[in-house]
C-alpha positions as CSV (number, residue, x, y, z in Angstrom):
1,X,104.4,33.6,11.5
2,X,101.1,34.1,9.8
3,X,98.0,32.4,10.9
4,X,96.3,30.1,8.5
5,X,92.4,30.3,8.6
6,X,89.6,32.0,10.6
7,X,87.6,31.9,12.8
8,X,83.8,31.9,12.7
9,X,83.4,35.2,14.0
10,X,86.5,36.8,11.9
11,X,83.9,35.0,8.9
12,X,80.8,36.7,10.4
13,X,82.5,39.9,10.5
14,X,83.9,39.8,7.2
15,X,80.9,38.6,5.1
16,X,78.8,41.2,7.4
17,X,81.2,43.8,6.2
18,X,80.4,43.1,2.5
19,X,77.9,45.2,1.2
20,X,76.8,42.4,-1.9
21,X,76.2,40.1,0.7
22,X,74.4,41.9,3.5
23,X,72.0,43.0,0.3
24,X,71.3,39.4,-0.4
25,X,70.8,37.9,2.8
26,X,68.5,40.7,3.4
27,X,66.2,39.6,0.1
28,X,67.1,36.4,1.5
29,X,65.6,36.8,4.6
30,X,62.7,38.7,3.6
31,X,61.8,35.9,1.1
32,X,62.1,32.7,3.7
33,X,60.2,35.4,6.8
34,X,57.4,35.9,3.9
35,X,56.9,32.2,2.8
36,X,57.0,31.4,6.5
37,X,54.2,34.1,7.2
38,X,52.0,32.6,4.0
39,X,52.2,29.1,5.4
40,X,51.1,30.4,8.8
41,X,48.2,32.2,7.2
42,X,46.9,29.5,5.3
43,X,47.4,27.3,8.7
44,X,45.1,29.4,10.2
45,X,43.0,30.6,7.9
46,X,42.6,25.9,7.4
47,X,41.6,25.7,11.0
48,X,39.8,28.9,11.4
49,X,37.4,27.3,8.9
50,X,37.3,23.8,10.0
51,X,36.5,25.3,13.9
52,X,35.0,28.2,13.2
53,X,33.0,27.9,9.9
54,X,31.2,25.0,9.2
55,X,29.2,23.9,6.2
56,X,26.9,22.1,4.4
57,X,26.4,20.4,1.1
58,X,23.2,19.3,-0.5
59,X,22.9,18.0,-4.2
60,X,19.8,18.3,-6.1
61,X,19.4,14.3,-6.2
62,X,18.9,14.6,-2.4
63,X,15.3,14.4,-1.3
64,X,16.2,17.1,1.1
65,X,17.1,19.9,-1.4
66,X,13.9,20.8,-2.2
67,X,12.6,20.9,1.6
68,X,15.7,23.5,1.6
69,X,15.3,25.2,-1.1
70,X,11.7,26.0,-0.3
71,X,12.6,27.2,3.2
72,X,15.4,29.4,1.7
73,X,12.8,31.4,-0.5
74,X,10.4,31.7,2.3
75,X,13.0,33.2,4.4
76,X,14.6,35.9,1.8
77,X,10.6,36.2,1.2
78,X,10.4,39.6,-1.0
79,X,13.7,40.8,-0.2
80,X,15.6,39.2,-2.3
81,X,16.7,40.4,-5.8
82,X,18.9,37.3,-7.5
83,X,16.6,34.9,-8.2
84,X,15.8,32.4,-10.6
85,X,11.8,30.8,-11.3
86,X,10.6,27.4,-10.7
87,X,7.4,26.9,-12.7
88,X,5.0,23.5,-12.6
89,X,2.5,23.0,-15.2
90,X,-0.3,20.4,-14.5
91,X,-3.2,19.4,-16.9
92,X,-5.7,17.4,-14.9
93,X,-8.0,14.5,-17.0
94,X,-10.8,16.8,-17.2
95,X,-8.7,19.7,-19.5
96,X,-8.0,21.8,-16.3
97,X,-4.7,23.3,-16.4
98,X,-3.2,24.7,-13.4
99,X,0.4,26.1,-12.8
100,X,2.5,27.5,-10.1
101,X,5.4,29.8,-9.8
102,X,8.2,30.0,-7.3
103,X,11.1,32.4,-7.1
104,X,14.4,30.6,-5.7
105,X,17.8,31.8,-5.0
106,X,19.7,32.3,-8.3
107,X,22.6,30.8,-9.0
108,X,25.7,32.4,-6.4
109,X,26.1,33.5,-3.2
110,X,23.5,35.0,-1.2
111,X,23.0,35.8,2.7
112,X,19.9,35.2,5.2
113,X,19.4,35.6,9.1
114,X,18.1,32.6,11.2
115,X,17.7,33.2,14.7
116,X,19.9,36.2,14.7
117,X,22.1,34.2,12.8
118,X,24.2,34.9,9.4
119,X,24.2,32.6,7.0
120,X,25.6,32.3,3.4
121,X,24.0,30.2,0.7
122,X,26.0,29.1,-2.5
123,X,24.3,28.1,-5.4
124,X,26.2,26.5,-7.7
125,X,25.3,24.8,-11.4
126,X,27.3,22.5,-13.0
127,X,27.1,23.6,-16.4
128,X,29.5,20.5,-17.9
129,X,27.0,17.8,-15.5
130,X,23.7,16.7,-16.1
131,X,21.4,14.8,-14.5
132,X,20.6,11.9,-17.3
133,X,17.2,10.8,-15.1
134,X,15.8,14.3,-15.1
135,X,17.6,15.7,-18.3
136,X,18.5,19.2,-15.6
137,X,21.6,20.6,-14.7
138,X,23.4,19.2,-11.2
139,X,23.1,21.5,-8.6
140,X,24.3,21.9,-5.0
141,X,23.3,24.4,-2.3
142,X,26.2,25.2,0.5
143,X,25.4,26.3,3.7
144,X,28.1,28.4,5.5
145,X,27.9,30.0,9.2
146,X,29.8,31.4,12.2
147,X,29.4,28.3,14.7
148,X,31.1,25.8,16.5
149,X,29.3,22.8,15.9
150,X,26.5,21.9,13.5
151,X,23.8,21.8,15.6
152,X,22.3,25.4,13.6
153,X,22.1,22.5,10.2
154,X,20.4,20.2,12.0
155,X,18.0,23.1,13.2
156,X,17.4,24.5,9.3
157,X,16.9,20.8,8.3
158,X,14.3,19.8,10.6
159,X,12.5,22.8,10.3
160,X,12.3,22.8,6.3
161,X,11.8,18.8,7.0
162,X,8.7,20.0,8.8
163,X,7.4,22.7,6.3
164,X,7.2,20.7,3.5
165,X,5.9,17.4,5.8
166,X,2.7,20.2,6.6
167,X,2.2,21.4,3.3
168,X,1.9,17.8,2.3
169,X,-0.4,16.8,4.8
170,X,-4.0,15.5,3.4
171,X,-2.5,15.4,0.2
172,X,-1.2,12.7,-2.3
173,X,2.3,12.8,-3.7
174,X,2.5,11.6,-7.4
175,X,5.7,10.4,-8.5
176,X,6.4,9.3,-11.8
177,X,9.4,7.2,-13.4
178,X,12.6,9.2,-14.9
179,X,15.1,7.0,-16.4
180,X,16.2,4.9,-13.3
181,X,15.2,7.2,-10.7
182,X,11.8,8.3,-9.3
183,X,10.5,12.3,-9.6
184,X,8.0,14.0,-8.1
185,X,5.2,14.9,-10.7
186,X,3.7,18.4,-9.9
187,X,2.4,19.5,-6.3
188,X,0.8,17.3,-3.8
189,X,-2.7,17.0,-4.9
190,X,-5.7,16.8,-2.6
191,X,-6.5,13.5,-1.3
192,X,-9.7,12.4,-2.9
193,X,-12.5,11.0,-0.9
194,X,-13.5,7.2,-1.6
195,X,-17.1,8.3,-2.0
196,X,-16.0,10.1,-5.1
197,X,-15.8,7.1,-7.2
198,X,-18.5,4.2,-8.4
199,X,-17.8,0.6,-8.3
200,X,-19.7,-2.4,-8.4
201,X,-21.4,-3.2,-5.1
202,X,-18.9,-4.6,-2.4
203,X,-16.2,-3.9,-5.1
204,X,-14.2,-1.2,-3.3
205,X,-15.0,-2.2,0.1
206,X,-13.0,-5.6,-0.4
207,X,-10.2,-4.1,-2.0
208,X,-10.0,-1.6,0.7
209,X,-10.5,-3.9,3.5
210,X,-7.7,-6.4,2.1
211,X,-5.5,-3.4,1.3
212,X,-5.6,-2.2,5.3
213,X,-5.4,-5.7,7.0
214,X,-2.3,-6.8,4.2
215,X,-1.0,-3.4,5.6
216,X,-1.6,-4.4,9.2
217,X,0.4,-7.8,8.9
218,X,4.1,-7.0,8.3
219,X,5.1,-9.5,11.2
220,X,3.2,-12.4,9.7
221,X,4.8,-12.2,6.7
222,X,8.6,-11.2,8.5
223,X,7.9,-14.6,10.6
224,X,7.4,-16.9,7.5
225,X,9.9,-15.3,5.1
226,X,7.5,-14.2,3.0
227,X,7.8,-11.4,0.6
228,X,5.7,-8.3,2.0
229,X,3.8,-7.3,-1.3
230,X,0.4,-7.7,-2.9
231,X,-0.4,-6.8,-6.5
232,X,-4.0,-6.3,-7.3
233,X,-5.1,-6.1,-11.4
234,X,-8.1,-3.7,-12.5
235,X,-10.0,-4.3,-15.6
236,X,-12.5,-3.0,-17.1
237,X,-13.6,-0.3,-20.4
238,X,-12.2,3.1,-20.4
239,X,-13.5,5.5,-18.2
240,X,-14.8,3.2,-15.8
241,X,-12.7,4.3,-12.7
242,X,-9.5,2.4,-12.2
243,X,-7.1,5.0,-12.2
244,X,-9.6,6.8,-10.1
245,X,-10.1,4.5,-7.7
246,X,-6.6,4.0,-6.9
247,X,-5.7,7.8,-6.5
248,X,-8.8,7.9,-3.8
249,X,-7.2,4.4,-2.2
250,X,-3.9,6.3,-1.9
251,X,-5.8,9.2,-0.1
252,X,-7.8,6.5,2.2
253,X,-4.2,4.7,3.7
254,X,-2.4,8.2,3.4
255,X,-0.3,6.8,0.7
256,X,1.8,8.2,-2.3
257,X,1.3,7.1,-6.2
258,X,4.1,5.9,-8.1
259,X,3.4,5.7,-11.8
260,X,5.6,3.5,-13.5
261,X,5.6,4.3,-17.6
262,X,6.6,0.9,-19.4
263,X,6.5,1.9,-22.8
264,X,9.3,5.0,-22.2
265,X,12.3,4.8,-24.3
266,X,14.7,4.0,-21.2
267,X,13.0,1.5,-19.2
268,X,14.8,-2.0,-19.5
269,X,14.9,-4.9,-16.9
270,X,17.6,-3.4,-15.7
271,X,15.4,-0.1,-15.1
272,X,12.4,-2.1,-13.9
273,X,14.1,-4.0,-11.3
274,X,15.7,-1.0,-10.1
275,X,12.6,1.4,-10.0
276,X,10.9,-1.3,-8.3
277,X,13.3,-2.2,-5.4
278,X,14.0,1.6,-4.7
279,X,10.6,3.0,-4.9
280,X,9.3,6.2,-2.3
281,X,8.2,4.6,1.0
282,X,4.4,4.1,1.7
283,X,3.7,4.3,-2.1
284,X,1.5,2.3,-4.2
285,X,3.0,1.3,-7.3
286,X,0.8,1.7,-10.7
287,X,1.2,-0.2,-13.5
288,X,-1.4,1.8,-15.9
289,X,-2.8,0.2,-19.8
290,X,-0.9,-2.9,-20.0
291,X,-2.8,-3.7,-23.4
292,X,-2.1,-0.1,-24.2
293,X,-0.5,-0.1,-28.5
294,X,1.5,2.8,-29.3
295,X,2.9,2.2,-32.8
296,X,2.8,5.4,-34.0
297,X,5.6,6.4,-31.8
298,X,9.0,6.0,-33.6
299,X,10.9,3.6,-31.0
300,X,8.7,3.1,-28.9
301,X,8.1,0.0,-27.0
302,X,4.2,-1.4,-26.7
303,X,3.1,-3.7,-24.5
304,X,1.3,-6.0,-27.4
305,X,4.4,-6.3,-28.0
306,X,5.8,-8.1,-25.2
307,X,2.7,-10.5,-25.4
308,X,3.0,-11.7,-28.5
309,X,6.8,-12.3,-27.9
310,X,8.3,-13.2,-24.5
311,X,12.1,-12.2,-25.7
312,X,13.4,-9.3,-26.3
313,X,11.2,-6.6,-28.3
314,X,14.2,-4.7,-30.1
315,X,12.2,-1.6,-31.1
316,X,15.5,0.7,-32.4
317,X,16.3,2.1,-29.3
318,X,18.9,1.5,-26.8
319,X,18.8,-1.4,-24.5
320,X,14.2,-2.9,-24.3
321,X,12.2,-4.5,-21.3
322,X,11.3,-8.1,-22.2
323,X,8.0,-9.7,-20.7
324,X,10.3,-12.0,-18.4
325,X,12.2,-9.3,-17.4
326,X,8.7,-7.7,-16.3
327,X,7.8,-10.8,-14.8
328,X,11.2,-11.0,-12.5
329,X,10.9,-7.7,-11.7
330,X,7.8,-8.2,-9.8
331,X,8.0,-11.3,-8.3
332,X,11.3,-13.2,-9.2
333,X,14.5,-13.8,-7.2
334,X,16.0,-10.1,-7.8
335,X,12.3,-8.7,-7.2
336,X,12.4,-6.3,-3.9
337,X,11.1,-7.7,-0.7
338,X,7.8,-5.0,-0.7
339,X,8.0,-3.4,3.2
340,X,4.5,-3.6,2.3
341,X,4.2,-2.7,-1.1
342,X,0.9,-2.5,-2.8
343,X,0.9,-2.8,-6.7
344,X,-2.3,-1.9,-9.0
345,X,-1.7,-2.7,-12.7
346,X,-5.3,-1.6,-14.9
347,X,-6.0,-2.8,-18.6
348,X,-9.1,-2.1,-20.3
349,X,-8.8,-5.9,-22.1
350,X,-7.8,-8.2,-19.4
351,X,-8.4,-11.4,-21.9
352,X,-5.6,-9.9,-24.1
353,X,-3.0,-10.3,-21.4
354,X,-0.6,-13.3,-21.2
355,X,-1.8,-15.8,-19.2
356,X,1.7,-15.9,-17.3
């Protein structure tokens, strides 16, 4: 009798014997052993990076990219060929114009040693992005290295930290309001000395003296809830040294300036509050020509304006700053706590301001 069926090796031995089919097991195999081997690589190559490679990211927002960015072009110093300028143009009161130039990684990958140590920068410019406060591009710097841990990041930013810290030392740091975000305005400047301006006998010695002991008493004012701010108001003809005076204060309690602009076209109460609860620490906040009229400015927003009409001033533009929103800014429930804020706001006609 025959036998019905067979068994697995009879099967192996057949479908072994087949030429078609050893061909396409072959491609078969081939195909699985090569996806397998892909998989492994990118496995590998995944954790080579993550143990091996690490990195950092810093966005142009960050207060830290410029400290790095500065210590990047010192290091590639003359040597390096991709680059991109930085210029800064400042006109001072007196018609003096002074500008600076810097040359910065371009935009892509570059390399520099620290310590021995390789180290790849990416520069990379979001061409579809924009940063509305400034109006620039976004940006980001990555930092790539052969390391372990991060400890060699920590290293770079401390050390640019402390760069820029120096260059800035005995010097004022002007910042100036950008659509709902502060920016620096031009270089540090150089402190200027108190003797340098003229006030009215006794003037600036009281203002200085309350300025240092309000300074002196955050736990007096932490203990009794109190907001920790104090606003001073400077009149007086133009000329006469209110804006002066403050810069030289600044200088005196090693503090920075923050001008706020009220009459730009996107300051609302909105922006106000906002500006005003995340201003630069140790900065004095200044409030300059509250009487100031600009009505030759195609929608612009004057600060007459607001006095004569405590509701909204619609001036064409998008969105306005109201004289209540002002006032709420400054010292109502939403208003920011101070950590010792001081405010100087100057007119030139103090009678012309709302008595609120």
């Amino acid at each position: 009798t025959g036998r019905i069926g067979m068994t697995l090796a009879e099967i192996a031995t057949t479908l072994s014997s087949n030429p078609y089919f050893s061909a396409g097991a072959g491609l078969v195999g081939i195909g699985v052993g090569g996806q397998l081997l892909r998989q492994g690589y990118q496995v590998a190559k995944q954790y080579g990076k993550r143990r091996y490679l690490p990195t950092l990211e810093i966005a142009s927002r960050d207060k830290s990219y410029e400290w790095v960015m500065q210590w990047i072009s010192e290091k590639q110093g003359s040597s390096a060929l991709q680059t991109s300028v930085e210029t800064n143009f400042v006109q001072y009161e007196n018609g003096e114009i002074s500008t600076k130039t810097r040359l910065v990684p371009a935009p892509g990958k570059h390399w520099i040693y620290h310590k021995g140590r390789p180290i790849q920068i990416e520069r990379q410019r979001e061409k579809n992005m924009v940063d509305f406060s400034s109006g620039t591009p976004w940006e980001t710097i990555t930092l790539t290295t052969f390391d372990t841990t991060r400890r060699v990041f920590e290293e770079i930013l401390e050390e640019a930290k402390e760069i820029a810290m120096k260059k800035e030392e005995g010097s004022t740091v002007i910042y100036t309001s950008m659509g709902g975000d502060w920016r620096r305005f031009g270089f540090p400047r150089k402190r200027r000395p108190l003797e340098t301006v003229i006030l009215d006998q006794g003037q600036k010695e009281r203002i200085v003296n309350d300025s240092v002991r309000f300074l002196n008493s955050g736990s007096w004012y932490a203990d009794r809830g109190i907001p920790y701010r104090r606003g001073f108001l400077l009149y007086g003809p133009p000329g006469g040294g209110k804006s002066s005076f403050v810069t030289a204060l600044a200088g005196e309690l090693k503090l920075n300036i923050c001008i706020l602009n009220l009459h730009a076209r996107a300051i609302t109460d909105d922006a106000v509050n906002h500006l005003l609860n995340n201003a630069p620490q140790r900065s004095i906040i200044l409030l300059e020509d509250l009487d100031a009229v600009d009505t030759g400015r195609s929608g612009s927003l004057t600060f007459s304006g607001l006095l004569n009409d405590l509701d909204a001033v619609d001036t064409g533009r998008s969105g306005s700053l109201t004289f209540s929103g002002l006032l709420n800014a400054l010292d109502g429930v939403g208003a920011s706590e101070g950590g010792g804020r001081l405010m100087f706001m100057t007119t030139n006609r103090y009678f012309n301001l709302n008595s609120t």
